[in-house]
N, CA, C and O atoms as CSV, one atom per row, in Angstrom:
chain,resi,resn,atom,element,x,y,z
A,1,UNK,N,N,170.627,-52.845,-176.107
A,1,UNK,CA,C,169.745,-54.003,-176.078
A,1,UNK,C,C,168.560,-53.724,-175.163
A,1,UNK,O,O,168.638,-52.884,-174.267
A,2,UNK,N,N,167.552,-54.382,-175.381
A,2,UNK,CA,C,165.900,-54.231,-174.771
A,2,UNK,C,C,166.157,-55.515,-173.381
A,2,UNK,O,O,166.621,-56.655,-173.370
A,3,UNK,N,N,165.744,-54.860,-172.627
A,3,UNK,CA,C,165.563,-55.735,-171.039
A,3,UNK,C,C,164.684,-57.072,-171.586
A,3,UNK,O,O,163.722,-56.987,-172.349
A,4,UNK,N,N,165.041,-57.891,-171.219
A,4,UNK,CA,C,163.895,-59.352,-171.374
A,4,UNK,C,C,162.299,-58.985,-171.118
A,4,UNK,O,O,162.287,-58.004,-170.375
A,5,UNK,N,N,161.602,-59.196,-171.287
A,5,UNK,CA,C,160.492,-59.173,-171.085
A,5,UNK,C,C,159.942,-59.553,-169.377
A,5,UNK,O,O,160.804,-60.299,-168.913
A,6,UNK,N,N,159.349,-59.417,-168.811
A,6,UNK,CA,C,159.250,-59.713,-167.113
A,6,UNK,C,C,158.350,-61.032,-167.112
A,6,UNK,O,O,157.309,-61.164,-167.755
A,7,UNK,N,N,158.798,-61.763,-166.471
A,7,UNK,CA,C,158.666,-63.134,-166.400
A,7,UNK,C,C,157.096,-63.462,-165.372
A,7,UNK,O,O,157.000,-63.275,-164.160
A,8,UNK,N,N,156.282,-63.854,-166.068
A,8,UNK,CA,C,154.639,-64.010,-165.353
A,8,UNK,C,C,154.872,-65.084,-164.647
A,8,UNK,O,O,155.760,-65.826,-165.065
A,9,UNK,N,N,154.081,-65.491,-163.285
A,9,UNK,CA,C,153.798,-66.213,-162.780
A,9,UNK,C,C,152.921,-66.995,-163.511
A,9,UNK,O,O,152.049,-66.581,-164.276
A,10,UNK,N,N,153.240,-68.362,-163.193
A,10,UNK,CA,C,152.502,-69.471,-163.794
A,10,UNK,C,C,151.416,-69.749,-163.288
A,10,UNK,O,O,151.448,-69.838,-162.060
A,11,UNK,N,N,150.098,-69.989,-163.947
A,11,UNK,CA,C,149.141,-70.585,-163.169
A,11,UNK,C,C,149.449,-71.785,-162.403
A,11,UNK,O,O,150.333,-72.624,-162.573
A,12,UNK,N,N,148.099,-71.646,-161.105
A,12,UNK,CA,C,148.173,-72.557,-160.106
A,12,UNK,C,C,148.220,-73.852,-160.879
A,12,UNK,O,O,147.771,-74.160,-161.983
A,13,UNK,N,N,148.947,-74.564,-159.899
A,13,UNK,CA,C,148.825,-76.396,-160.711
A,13,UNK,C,C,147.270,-76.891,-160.051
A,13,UNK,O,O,146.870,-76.992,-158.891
A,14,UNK,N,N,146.590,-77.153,-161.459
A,14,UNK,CA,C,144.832,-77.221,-161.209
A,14,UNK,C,C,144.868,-78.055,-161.627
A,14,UNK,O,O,145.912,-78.676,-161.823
A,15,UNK,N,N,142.966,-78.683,-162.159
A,15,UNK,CA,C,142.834,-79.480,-163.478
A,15,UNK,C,C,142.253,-77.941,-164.392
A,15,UNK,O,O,141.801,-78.078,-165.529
A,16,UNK,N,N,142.329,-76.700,-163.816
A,16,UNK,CA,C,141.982,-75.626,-165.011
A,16,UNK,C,C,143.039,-75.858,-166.297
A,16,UNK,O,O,144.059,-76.537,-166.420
A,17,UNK,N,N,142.322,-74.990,-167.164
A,17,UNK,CA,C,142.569,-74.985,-168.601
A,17,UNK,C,C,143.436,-74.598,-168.881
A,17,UNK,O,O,144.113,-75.085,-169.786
A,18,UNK,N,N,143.869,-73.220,-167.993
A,18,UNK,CA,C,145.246,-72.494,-168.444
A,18,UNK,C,C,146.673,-73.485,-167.282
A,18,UNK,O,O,147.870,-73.593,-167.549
A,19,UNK,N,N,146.194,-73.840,-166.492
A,19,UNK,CA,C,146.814,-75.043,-165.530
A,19,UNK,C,C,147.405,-76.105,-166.378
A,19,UNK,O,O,148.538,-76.454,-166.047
A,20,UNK,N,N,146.856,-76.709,-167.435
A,20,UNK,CA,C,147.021,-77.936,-168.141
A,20,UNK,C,C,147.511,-77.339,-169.520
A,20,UNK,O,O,148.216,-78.179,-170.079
A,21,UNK,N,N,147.402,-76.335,-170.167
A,21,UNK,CA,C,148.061,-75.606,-171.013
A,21,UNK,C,C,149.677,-75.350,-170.908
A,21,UNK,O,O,150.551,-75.795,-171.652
A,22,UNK,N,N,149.864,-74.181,-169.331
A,22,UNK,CA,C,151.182,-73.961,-169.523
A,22,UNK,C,C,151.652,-75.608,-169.043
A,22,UNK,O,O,152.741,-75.946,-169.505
A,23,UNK,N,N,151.070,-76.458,-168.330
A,23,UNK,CA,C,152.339,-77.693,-168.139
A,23,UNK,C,C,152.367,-78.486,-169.339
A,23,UNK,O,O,153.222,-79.371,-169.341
A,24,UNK,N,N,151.610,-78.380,-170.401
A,24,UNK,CA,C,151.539,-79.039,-171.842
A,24,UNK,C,C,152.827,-78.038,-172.225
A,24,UNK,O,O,153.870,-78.583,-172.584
A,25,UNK,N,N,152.770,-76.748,-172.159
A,25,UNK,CA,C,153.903,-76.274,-172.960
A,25,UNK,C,C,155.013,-76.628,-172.560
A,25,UNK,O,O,155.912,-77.143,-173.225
A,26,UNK,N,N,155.003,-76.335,-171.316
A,26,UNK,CA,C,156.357,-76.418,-170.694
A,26,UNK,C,C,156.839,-78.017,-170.844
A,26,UNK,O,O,158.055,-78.129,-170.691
A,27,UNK,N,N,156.194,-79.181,-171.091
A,27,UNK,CA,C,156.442,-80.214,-170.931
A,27,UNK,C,C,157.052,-80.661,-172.653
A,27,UNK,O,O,157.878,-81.536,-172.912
A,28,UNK,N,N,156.260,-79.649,-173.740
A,28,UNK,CA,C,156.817,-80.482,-175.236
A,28,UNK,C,C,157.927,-78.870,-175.409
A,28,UNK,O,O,158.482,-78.569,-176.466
A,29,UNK,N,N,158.020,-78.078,-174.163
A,29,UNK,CA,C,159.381,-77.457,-174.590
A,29,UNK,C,C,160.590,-78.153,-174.437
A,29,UNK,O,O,161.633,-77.904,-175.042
A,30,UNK,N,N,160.427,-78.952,-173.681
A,30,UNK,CA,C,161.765,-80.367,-173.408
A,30,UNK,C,C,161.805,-81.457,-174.371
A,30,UNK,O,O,162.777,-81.742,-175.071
A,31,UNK,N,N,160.691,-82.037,-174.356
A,31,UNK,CA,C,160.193,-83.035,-175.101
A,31,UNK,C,C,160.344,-82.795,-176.315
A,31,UNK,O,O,161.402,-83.310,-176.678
A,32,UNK,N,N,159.709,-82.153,-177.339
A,32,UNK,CA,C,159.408,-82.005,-178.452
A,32,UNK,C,C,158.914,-80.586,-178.937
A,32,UNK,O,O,157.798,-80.465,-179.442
A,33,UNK,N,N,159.926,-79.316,-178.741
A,33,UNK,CA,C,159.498,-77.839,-178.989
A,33,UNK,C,C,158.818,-78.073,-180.088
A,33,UNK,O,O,157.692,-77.644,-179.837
A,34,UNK,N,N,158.826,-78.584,-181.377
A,34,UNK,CA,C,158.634,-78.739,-182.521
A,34,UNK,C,C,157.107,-78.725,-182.684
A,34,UNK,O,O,156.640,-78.042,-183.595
A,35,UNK,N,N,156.115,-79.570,-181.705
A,35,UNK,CA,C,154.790,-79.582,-181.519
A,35,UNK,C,C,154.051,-78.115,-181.141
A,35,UNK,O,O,152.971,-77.625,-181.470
A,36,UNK,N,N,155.075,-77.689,-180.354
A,36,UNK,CA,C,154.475,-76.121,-180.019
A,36,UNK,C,C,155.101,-74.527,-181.090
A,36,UNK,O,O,154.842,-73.335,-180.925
A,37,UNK,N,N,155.934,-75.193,-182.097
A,37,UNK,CA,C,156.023,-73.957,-182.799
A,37,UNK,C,C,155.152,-73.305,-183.534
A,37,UNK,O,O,155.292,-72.082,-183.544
A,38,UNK,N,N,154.200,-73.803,-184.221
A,38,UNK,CA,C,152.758,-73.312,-184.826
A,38,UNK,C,C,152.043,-72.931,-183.858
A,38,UNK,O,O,151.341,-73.680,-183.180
A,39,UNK,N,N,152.176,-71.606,-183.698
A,39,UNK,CA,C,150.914,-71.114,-182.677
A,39,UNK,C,C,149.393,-71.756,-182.865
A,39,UNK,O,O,148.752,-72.590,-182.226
A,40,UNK,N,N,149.229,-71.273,-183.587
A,40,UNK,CA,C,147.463,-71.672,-184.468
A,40,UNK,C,C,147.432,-73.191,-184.220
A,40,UNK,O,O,146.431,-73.450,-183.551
A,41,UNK,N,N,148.197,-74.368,-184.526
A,41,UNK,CA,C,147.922,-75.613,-184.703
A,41,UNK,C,C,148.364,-76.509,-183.367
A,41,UNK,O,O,147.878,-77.595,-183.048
A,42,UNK,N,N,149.341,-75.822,-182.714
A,42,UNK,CA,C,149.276,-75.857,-181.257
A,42,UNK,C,C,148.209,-75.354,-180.310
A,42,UNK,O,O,148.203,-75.778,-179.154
A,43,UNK,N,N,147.320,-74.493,-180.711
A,43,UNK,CA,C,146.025,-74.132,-180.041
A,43,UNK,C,C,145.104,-75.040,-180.637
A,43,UNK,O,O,144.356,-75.450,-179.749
A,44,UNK,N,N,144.883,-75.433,-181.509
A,44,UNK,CA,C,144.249,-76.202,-181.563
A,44,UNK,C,C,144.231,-77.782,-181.465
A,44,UNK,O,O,143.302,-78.581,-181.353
A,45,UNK,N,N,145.237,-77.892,-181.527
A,45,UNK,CA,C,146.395,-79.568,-180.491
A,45,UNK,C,C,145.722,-79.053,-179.655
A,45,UNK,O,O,144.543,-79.376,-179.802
A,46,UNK,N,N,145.872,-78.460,-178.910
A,46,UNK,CA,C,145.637,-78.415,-177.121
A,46,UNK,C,C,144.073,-78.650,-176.914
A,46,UNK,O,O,143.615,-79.421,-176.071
A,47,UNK,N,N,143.161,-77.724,-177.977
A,47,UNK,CA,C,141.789,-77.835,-177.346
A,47,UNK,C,C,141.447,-79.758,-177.912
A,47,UNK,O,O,140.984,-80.624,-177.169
A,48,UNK,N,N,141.723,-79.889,-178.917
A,48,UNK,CA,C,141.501,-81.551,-178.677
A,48,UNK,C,C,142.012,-82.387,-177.286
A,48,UNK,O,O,141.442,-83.184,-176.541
A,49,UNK,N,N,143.479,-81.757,-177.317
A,49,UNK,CA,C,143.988,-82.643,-175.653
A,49,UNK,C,C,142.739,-82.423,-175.045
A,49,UNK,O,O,141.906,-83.329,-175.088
A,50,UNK,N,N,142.427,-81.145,-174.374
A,50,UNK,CA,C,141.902,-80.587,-173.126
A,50,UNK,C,C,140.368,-81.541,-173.222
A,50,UNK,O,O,139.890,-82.177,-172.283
A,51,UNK,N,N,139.763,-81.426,-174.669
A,51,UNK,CA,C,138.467,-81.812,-174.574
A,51,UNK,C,C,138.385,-83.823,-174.153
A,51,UNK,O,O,137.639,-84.525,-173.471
A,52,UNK,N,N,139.378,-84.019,-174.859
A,52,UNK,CA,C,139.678,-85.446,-174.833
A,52,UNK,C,C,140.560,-85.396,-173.321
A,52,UNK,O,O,139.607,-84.625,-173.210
A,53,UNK,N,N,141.248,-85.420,-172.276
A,53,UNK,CA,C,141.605,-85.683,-171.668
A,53,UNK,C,C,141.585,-84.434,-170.163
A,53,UNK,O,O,141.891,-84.790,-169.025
A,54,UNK,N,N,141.191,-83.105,-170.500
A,54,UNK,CA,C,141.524,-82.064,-168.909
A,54,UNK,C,C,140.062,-82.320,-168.338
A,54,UNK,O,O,139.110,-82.904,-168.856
A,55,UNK,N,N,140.207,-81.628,-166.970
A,55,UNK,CA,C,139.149,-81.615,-166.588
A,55,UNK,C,C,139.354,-82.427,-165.104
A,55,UNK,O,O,139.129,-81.907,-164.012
A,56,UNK,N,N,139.838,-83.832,-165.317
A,56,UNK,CA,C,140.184,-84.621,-164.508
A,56,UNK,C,C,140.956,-85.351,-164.214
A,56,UNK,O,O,141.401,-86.066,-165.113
A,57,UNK,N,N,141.430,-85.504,-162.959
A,57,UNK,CA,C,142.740,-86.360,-162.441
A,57,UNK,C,C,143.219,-87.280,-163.607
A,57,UNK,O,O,144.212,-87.218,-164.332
A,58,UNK,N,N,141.888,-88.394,-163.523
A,58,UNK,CA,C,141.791,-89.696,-164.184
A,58,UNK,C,C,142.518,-89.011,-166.108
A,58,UNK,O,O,143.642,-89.072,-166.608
A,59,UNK,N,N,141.542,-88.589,-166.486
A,59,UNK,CA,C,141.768,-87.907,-167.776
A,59,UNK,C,C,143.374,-87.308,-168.152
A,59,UNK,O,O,144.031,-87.370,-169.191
A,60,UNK,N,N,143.683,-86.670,-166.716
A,60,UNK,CA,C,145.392,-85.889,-167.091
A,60,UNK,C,C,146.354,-87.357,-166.867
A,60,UNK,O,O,147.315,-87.610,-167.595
A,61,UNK,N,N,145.860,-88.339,-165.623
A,61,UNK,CA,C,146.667,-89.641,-165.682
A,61,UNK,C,C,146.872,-89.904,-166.912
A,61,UNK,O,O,148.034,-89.831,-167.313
A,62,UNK,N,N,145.746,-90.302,-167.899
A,62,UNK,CA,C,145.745,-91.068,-169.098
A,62,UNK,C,C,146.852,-90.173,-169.985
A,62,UNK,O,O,147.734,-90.766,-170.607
A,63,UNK,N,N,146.774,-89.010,-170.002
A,63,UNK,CA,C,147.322,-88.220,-171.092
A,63,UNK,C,C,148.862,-88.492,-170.586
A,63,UNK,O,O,149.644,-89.031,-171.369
A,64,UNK,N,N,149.147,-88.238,-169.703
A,64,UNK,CA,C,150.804,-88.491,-169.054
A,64,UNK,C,C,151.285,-90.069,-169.377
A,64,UNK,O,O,152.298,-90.385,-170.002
A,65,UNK,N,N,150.388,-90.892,-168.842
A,65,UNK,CA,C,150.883,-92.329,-169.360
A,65,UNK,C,C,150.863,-92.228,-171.336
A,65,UNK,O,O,151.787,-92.767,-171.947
A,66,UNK,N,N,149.947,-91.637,-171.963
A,66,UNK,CA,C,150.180,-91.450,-173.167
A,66,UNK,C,C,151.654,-90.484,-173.998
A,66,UNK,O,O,152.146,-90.518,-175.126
A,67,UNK,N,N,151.854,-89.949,-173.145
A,67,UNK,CA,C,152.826,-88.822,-173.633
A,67,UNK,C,C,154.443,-90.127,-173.220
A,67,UNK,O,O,155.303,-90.553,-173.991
A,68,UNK,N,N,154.255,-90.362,-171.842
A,68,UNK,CA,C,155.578,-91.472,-171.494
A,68,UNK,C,C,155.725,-92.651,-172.790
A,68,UNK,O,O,156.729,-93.062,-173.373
A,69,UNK,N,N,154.400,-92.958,-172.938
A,69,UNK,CA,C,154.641,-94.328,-173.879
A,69,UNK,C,C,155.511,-93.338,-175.301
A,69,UNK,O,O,156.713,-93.428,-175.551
A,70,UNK,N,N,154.729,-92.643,-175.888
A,70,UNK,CA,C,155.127,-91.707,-177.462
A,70,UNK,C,C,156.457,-91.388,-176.961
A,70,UNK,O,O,157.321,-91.949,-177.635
A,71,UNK,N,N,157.031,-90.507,-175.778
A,71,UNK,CA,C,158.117,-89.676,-175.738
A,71,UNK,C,C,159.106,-90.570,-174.876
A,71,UNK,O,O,160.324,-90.469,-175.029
A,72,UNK,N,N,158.464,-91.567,-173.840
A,72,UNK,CA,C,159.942,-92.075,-173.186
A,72,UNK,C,C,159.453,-91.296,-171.538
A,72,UNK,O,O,158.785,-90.266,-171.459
A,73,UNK,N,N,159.836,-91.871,-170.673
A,73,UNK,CA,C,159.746,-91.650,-169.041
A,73,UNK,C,C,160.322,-90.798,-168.408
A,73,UNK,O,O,160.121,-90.353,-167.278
A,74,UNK,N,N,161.349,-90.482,-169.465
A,74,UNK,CA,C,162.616,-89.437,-168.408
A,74,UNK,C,C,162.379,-88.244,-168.099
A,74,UNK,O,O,162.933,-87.556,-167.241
A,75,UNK,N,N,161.066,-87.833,-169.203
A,75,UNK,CA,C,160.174,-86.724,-168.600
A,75,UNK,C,C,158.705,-86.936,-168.229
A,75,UNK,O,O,158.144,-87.692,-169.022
A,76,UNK,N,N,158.023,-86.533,-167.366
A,76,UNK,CA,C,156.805,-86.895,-167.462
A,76,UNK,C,C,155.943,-85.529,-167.098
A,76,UNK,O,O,156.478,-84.546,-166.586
A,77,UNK,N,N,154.935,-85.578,-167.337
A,77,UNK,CA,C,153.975,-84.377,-167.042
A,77,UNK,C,C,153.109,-84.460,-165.961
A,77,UNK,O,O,152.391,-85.382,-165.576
A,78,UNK,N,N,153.349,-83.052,-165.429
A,78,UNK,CA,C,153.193,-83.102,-164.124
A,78,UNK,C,C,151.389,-83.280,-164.024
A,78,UNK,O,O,150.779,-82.625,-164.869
A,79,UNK,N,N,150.749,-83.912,-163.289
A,79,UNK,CA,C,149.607,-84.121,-162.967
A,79,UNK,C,C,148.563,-83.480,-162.646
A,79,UNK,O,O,148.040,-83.462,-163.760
A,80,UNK,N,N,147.699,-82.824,-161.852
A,80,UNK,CA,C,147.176,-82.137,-160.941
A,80,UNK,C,C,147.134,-83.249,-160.408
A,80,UNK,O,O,147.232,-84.413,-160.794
A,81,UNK,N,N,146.845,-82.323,-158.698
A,81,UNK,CA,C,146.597,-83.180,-158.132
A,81,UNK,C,C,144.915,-83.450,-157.734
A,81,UNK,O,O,144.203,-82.521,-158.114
A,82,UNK,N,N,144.305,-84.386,-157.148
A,82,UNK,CA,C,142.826,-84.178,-156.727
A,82,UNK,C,C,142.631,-83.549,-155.490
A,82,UNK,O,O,143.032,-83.860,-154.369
A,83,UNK,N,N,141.746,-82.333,-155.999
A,83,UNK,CA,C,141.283,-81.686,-154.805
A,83,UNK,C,C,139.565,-81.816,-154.622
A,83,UNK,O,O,138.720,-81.447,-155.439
A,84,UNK,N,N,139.385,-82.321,-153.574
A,84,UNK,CA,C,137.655,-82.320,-153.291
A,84,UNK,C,C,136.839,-80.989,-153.255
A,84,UNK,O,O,137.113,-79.943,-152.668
A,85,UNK,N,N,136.136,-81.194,-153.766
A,85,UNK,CA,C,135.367,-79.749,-153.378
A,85,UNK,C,C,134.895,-79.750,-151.989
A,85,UNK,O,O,134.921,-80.730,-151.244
A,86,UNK,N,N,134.472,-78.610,-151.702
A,86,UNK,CA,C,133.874,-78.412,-150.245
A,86,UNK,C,C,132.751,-77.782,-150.298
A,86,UNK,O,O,132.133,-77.533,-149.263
């Protein structure tokens, strides 16, 4: 048998793109794998999320209260948090 593949570190928890990506995956791998089995139509799910909701606190709030109402509370997606610039 072939060794597993070596396990990447996850991007930082941001409001970046690849930040709000892997916690989208990781969040409908519990939730609903079924949304993320189409590579192609899951990339393109995501760039609608991202354009409609990443970017910002406010924006990832909305998407998490949207995902609780559709899926139920017992999971929720993790946020970024707000960081100020300097």
């Amino acid at each position: 048998t072939t060794p597993p593949p070596p396990l990447t570190k996850p991007p930082a928890i941001s409001l970046g793109k690849p930040s709000l990506r892997h916690r989208l995956e990781s969040y409908y791998s519990l939730i609903s794998p079924d949304a993320i089995s189409d590579a192609e139509k899951w990339k393109a799910n995501f760039e609608i999320i991202h354009a409609k909701y990443g970017g910002t606190v406010e924006g990832e709030r909305r998407l998490s209260k949207k995902l609780a109402k559709k899926y139920g509370d017992r999971v929720r997606l993790l946020v970024a948090p707000y960081h100020p610039s300097s």
